[in-house]
Every structure is written in structure tokens, then in C-alpha cells.
C-alpha positions as CSV (number, residue, x, y, z in Angstrom):
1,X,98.4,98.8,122.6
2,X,99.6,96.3,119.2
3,X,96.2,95.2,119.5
4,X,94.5,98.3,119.2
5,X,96.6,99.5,116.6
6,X,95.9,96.7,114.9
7,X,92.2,97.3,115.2
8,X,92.4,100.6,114.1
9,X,94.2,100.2,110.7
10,X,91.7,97.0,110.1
11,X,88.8,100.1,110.9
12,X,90.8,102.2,108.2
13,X,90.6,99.9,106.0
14,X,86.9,99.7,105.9
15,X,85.1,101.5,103.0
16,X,83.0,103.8,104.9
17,X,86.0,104.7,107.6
18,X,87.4,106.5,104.7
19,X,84.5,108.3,104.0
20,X,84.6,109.1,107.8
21,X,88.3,109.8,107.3
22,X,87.7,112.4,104.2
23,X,85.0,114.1,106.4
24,X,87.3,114.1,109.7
25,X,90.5,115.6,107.7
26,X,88.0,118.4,105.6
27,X,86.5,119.6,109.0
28,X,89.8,119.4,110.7
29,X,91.1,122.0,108.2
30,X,88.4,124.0,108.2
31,X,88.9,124.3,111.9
32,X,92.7,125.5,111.6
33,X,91.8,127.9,108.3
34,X,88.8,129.6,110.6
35,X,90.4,129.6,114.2
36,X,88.1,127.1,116.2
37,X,87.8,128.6,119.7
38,X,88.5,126.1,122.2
39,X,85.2,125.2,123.2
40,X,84.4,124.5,119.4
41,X,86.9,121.9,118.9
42,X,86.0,120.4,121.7
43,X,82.5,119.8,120.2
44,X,84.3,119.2,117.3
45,X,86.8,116.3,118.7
46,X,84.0,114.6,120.6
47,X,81.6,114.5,117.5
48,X,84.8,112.8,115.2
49,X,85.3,110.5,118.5
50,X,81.9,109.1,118.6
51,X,81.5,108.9,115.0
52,X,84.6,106.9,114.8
53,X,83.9,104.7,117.6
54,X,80.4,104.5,116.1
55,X,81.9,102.8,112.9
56,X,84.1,100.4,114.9
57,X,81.6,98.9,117.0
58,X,79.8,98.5,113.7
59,X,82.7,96.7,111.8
60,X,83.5,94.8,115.0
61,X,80.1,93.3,114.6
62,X,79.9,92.6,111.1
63,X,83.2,90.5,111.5
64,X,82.1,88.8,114.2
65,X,78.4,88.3,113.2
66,X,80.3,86.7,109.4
67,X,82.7,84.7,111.3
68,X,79.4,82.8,113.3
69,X,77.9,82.0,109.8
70,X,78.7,82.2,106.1
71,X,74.5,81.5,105.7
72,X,72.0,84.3,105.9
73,X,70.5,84.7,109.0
74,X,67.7,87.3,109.9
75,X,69.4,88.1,113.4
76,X,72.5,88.7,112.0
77,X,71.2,90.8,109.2
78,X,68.8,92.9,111.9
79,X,71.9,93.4,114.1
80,X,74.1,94.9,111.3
81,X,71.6,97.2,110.2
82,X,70.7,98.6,114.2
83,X,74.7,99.0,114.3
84,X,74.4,100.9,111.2
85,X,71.4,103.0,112.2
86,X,73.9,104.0,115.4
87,X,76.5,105.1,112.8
88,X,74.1,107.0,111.1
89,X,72.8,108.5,113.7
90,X,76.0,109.3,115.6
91,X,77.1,111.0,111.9
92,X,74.0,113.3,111.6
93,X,74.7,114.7,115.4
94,X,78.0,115.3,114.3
95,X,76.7,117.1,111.2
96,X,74.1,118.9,112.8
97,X,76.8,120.1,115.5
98,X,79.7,120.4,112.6
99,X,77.2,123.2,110.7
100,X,76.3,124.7,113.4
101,X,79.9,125.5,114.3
102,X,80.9,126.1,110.4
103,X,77.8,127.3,109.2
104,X,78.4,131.2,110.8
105,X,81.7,131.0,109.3
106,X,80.9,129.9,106.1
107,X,78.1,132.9,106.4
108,X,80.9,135.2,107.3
109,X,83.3,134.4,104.5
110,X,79.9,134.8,101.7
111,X,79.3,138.1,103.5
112,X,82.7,139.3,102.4
């Protein structure tokens, strides 16, 4: 468990984990100010869990794929970016799912 504590405030530290962190804590209230139904924050949990898993697989393989070689390397450089197209893609599900549980809220409250 130290271990993966450990992990996770290395992850925090990470530039983009605080975007992911702004994003998480913004939908998260928007969630408690609407009244998420159950089966909404369940979309909207497992979204936020992939995305951050998404990102530490990612930094776990930058730090290891630095750690083999200071030099450039194309490999290396091919493998970071695939791990970064999974982020990416992981964050625009989550967006696409995130709108489509906001978005009629957001429609209601511009309705008013």
C-alpha cells in the first residue's frame, strides 16, 4: 500500500495529472450541484478511473523508457507517444460521456 501511495503522489505531481485533477474536481462538483443519479456517477467514476489510470501507465513509461537511456531513441520516442494517444483517447471517451451526462443539465439551467 506505501508503494502505491507513493506512486500516486509521484502521478500528482506530473503536469498533465493536474490538468486531469482540475477536470476530475470541476466535474465532481458539478455532479453534487446537479444531483447525479446513481447510474450517472457510475459512468462518471469509471470515466475519471480510466483516465487516471490512462495517465499513470503513461508516466510509468516515460520514467522507465528515460531511465534505459538519456540518448534519443526512435522506439522510445514511438512508445511515449502510443501511451499518449491512450491518454488522449481515454480523455475524449470521458468527455464525450462527461457531456453527454452534463450537457442536458447545462441545457436545463440555460432554459431557466
Amino acid at each position: 500500500m506505501g508503494f502505491a501511495i507513493k506512486g500516486i503522489r509521484l502521478l500528482a505531481a506530473e503536469p498533465n495529472a493536474r490538468i486531469h485533477a482540475a477536470a476530475t474536481i470541476i466535474v465532481c462538483a458539478a455532479g453534487f450541484y446537479f444531483g447525479f443519479t446513481r447510474e450517472e456517477w457510475r459512468w462518471i467514476v469509471l470515466s475519471i478511473a480510466l483516465v487516471w489510470a490512462a495517465e499513470g501507465f503513461n508516466t510509468a513509461i516515460e520514467f522507465l523508457a528515460d531511465a534505459l537511456t538519456p540518448n534519443y531513441h526512435p522506439l522510445i520516442e514511438k512508445a511515449k507517444d502510443v501511451a499518449a494517444g491512450a491518454v488522449l483517447i481515454t480523455a475524449c471517451g470521458t468527455l464525450i460521456i462527461g457531456l453527454s451526462i452534463i450537457g442536458p443539465y447545462l441545457l436545463d439551467l440555460y432554459k431557466r
